[in-house]
N, C-alpha and C positions, 0 to 999 in steps of 0.2 A: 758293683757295676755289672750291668748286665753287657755280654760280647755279643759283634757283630753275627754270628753265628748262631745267636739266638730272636734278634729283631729281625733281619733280612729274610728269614722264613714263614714271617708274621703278612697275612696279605688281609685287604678289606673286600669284604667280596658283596653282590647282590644275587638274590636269588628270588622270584616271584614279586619281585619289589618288596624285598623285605634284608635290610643290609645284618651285616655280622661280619664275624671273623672267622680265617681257617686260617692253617699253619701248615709245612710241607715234611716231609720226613723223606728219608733216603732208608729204603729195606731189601737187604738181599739183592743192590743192582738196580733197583727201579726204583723213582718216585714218586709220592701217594701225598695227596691233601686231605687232611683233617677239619672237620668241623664240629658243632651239636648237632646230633640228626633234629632236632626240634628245625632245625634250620631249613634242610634240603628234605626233609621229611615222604615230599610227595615228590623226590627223583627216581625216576624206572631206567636204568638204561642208559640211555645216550639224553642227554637234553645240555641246553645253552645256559652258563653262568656268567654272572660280569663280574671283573676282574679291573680296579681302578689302579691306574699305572698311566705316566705321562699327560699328568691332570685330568684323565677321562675317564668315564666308563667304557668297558672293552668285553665285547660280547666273547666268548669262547667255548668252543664243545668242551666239554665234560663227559666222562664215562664215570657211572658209577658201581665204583667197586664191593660195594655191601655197607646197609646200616646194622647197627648191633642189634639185637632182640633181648637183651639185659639191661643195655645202657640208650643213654642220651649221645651216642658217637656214630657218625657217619665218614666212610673215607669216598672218595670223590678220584680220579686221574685226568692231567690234561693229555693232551698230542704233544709237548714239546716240553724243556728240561727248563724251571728256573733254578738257574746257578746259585747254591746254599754253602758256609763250609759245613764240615762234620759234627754231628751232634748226636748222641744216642737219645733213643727214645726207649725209656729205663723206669721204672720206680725202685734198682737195685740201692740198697744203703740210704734210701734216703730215711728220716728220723722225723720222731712226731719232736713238734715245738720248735723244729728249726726254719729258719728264713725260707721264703720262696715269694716266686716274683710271678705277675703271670701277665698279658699280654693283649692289648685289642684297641678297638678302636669305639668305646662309649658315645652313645648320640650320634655316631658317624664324624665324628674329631679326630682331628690329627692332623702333623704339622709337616710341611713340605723342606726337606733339606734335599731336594733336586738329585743331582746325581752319587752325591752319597751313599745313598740308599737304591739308585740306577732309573728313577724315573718314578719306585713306589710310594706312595703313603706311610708315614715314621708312626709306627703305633705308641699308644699311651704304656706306660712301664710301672707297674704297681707291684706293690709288695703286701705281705701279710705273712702268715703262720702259720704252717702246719696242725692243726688240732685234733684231727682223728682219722683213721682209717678204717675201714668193712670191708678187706680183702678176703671177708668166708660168705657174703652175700655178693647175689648175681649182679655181676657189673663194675664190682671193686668201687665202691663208690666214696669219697675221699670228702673231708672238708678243710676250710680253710678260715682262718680270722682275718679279715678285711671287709673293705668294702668295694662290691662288685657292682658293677653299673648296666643297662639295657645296650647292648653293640659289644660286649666283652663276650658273647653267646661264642662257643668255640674256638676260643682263643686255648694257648699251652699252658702249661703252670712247670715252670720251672726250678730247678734247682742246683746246686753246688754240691758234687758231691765233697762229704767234710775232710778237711784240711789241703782241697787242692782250689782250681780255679777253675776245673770242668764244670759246664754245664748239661743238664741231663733233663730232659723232657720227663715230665711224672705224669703229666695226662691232660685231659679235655674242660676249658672252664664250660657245666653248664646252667647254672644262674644263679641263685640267692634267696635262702627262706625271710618269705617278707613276713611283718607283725602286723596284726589288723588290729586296730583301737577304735573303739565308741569315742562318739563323739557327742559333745553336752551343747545342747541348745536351749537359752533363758531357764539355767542350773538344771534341765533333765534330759535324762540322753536320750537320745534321736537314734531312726536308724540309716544314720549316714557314717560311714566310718571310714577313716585313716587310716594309711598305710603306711608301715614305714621299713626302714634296712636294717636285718639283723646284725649283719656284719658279719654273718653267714653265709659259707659261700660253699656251691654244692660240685665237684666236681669228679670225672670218672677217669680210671686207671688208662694210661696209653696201652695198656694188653689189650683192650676191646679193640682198637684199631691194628693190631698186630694181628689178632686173632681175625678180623674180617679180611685184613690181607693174606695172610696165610690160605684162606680161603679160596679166591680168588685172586692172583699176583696176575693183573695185569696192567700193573702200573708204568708208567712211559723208562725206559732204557735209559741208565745214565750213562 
């Protein structure tokens, strides 16, 4: 079962007319949003995100805090604090082959439980498997066994660490190696070809957003 402390931080965001997911972390006193840089890619600065909360889209300034130059992770800061509880943002102890869950909102879906969740968007909750890690290549870049969908673009991937009930942020979903297949037309192949889902799922270490904050800490004052 995934804890409130871990979906409540989960938000749907737009950005150039292009939807996804970011997530919120709390570091050293201040709070910082998370995304895929594929996402805000061409953010300089100060510019406007939307942010759907209270069935709408809701324009917002944004300061950007630093995209990685290793990884696919961008952090983002608003002007004001959304209330999260405590959650670390770790890859300490976590283990290949054990459970993890990760976090968004696929196709731009998701289900409305009103003020539960205080007015936001209830993101989708998927599971898969830890499969491998490349924490000696630039980016710490991680995979995972499941299946990842188009709107899961920086969403968290989360964890337990083992034998308690904590949840611990491990890093940044950023997409899925797809398989390309020929395709046969009147028994000879054509060159039109299918795509389809590994069930490979490519995602980087939450240090790359630690490290862009560290950087720059000018994330909003909790």
């Amino acid at each position: 079962m995934v804890t409130n402390n871990v979906y409540t931080r989960v938000f749907y965001i737009k950005y150039d007319n292009c939807t996804a997911t970011c997530f919120s972390i709390d570091f050293e006193g201040k709070q910082y949003f998370i995304t895929a840089k594929h996402v805000i890619e061409s953010m300089a600065s100060q510019h406007n995100i939307e942010l759907f909360y209270d069935e709408r889209w809701n324009v917002l300034n944004a300061k950007l805090v630093g995209h990685s130059s290793t990884s696919d992770v961008s952090v983002f800061a608003l002007n004001f604090i959304i209330e999260g509880l405590p959650i670390e943002p770790t890859m300490g102890e976590i283990t290949l082959g054990q459970d993890i869950y990760f976090l968004g909102f696929p196709f731009g879906i998701f289900s409305d439980i009103g003020e539960l969740n205080r007015g936001f968007p209830f993101p989708f909750i998927k599971k898969g498997i830890l499969s491998a890690v490349f924490f000696d290549k630039p980016g710490k870049p991680f995979y995972l066994d499941g299946i990842n969908n188009p709107g899961f673009s920086g969403g968290p991937v989360v964890f337990k660490k083992l034998g308690t009930n904590d949840f611990r942020i491990a890093g940044v979903i950023s997409g899925y190696r797809p398989e390309y297949h020929k395709t046969i037309l009147n028994d000879k192949p054509n060159e039109i070809q299918s795509i389809s889902n590994t069930g490979i799922i490519h995602a980087f270490s939450i240090d790359n957003a630690i490290d862009i904050i560290k950087d720059n800490p000018i994330g909003q004052i909790i």
